[in-house]
C-alpha positions in Angstrom: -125.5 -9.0 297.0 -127.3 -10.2 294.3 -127.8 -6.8 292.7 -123.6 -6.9 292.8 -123.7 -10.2 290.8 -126.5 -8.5 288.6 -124.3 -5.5 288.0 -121.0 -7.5 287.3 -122.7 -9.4 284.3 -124.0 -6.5 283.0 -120.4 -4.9 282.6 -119.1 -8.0 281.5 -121.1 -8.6 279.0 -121.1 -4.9 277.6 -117.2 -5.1 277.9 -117.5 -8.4 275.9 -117.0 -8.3 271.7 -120.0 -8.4 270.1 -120.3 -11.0 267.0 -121.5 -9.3 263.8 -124.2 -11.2 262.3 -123.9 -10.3 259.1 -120.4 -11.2 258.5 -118.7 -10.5 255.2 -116.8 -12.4 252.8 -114.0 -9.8 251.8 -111.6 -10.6 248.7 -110.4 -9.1 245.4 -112.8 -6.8 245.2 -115.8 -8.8 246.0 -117.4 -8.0 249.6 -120.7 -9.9 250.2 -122.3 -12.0 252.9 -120.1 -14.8 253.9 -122.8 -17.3 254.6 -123.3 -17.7 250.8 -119.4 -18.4 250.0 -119.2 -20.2 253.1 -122.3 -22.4 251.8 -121.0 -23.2 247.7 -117.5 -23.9 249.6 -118.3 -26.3 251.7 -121.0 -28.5 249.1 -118.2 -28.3 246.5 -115.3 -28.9 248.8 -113.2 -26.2 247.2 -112.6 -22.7 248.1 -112.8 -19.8 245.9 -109.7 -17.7 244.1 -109.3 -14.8 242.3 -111.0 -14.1 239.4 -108.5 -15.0 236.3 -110.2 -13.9 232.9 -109.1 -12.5 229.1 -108.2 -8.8 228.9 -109.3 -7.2 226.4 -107.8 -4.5 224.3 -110.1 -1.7 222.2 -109.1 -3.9 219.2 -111.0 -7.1 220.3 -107.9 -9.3 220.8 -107.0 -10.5 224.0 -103.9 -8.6 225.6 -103.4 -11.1 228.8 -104.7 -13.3 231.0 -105.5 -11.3 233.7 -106.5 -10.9 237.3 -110.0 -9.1 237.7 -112.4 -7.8 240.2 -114.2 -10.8 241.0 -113.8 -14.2 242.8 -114.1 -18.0 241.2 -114.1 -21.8 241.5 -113.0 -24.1 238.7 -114.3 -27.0 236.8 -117.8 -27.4 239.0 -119.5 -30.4 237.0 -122.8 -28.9 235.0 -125.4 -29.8 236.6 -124.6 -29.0 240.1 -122.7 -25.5 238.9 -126.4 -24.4 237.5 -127.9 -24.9 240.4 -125.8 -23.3 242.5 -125.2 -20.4 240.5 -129.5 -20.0 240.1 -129.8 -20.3 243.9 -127.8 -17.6 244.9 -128.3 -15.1 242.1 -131.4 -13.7 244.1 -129.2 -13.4 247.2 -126.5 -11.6 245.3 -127.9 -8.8 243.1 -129.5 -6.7 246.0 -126.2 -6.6 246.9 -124.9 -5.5 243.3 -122.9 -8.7 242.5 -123.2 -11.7 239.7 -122.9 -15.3 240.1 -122.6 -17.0 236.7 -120.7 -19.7 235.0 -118.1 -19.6 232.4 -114.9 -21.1 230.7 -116.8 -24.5 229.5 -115.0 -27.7 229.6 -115.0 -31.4 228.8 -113.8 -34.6 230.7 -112.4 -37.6 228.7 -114.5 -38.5 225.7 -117.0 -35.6 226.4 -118.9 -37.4 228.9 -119.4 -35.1 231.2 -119.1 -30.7 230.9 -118.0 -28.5 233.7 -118.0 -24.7 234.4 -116.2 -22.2 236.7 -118.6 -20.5 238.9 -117.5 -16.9 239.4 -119.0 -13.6 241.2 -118.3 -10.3 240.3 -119.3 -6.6 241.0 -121.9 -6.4 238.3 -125.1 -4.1 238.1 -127.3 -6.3 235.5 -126.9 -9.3 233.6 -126.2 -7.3 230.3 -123.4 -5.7 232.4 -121.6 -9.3 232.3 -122.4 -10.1 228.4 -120.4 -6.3 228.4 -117.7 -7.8 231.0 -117.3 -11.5 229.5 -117.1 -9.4 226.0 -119.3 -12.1 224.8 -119.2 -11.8 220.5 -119.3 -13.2 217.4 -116.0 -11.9 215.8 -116.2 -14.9 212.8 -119.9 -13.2 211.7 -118.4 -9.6 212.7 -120.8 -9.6 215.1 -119.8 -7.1 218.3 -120.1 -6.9 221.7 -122.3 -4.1 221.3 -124.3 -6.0 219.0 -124.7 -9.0 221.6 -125.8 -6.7 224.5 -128.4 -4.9 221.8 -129.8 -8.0 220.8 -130.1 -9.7 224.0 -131.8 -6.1 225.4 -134.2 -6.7 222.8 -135.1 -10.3 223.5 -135.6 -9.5 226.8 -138.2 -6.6 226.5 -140.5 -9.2 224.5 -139.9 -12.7 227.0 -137.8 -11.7 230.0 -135.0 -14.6 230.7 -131.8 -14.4 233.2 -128.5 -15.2 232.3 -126.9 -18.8 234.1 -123.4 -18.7 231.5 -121.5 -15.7 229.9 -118.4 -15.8 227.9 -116.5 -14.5 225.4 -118.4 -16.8 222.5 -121.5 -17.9 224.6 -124.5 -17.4 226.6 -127.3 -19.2 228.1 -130.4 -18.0 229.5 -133.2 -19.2 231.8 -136.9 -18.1 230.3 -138.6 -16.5 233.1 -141.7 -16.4 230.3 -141.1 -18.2 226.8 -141.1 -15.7 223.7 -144.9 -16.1 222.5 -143.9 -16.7 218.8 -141.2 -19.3 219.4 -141.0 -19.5 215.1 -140.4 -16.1 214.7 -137.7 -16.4 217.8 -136.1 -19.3 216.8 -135.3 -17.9 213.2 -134.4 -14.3 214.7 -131.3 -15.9 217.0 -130.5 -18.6 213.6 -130.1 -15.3 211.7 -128.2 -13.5 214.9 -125.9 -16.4 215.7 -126.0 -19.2 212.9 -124.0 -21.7 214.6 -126.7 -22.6 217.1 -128.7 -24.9 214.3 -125.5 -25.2 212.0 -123.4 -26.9 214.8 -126.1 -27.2 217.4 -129.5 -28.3 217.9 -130.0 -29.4 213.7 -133.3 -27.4 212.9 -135.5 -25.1 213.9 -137.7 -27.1 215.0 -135.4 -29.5 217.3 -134.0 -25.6 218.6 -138.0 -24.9 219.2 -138.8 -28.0 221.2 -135.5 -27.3 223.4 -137.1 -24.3 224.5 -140.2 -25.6 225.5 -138.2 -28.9 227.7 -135.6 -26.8 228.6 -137.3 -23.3 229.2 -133.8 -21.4 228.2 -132.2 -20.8 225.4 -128.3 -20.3 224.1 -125.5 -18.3 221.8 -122.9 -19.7 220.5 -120.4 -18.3 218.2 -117.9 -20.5 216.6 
């Protein structure tokens, strides 16, 4: 009898469907593990949409605002959209996708900045900067230019990239440059409007890389 009982589980259970325990997160063109989305969607309380971004046209104008390959959730207050965006970067690229912020905002009186905190099919970081189109059009510098640059940078004092868009970037030092003088007048001469409308100086640029351990592009 109780080899009957035995048997009848055993069918049951091989009749029975079998939960997938990686289970993935499958929309517009973004297919990862769904424990990550399911994670930033319940802390923030919002769920993610489709990636809406610029278009851009061979001429460097925008065409539209467009629907990519990629996913998003808007207006994430600053701090809390860095730190989920540096948690799950690791968890992402293995799988050949980018978390990163973009589209910076303000609230009333500029008290407080936010970011959308997107994901998109992305191979590098310097595969984004090419993505977000990130340049300095006023200083006819390219997008080309950017990526070059940044390449560069990173050969000498390797960094990862937290916010890309069309007219800045901000990077994470994973080792500070070890001439921060010579680094701090290379990005004034590359991108002018960090000191001009920025930190003030080279030197008040210098000491925000050693508190801050990152650095940032913007072109105005």
């Amino acid at each position: 009898m109780k080899y009957t009982i035995l048997a009848t589980l055993l069918l049951v259970a091989a009749c029975s469907p079998q939960k997938d325990s990686t289970q993935k997160f499958s929309f517009n063109g973004v297919e990862i593990d769904s424990s990550v989305i399911n994670d930033i969607e319940d802390e923030l309380g919002k769920k993610f949409e489709p990636l809406n971004a610029p278009l851009w046209r061979s001429d460097s104008t925008v065409a539209e605002d467009s629907v990519l390959a990629g996913v998003q959730i808007r207006r994430v207050e600053d701090e809390t959209a860095r730190r989920i965006a540096r948690k799950n970067l690791s968890k992402l690229m293995p799988s050949g996708y980018y978390i990163y912020l973009k589209n910076l905002d303000f609230g009333e009186n500029f008290t407080q900045s936010y970011y959308d905190i997107a994901i998109i099919p992305c191979k590098d970081q310097f595969e984004l900067v090419r993505f977000a189109y990130t340049n300095g059009v006023n200083y006819d510098v390219t997008n080309e230019d950017v990526i070059n640059k940044l390449r560069k940078w990173h050969s000498e004092s390797p960094f990862t990239i937290v916010v890309a868009d069309e007219d800045r970037i901000e990077a994470d030092f994973i080792e500070l440059p070890k001439d921060l003088n010579a680094f701090a007048k290379d990005i004034y001469e590359f991108c002018p409007d960090v000191i001009d409308q920025g930190a003030g100086s080279e030197e008040e640029l210098i000491q925000y890389f050693q508190s801050e351990k990152s650095f940032w592009l913007w072109f105005d």
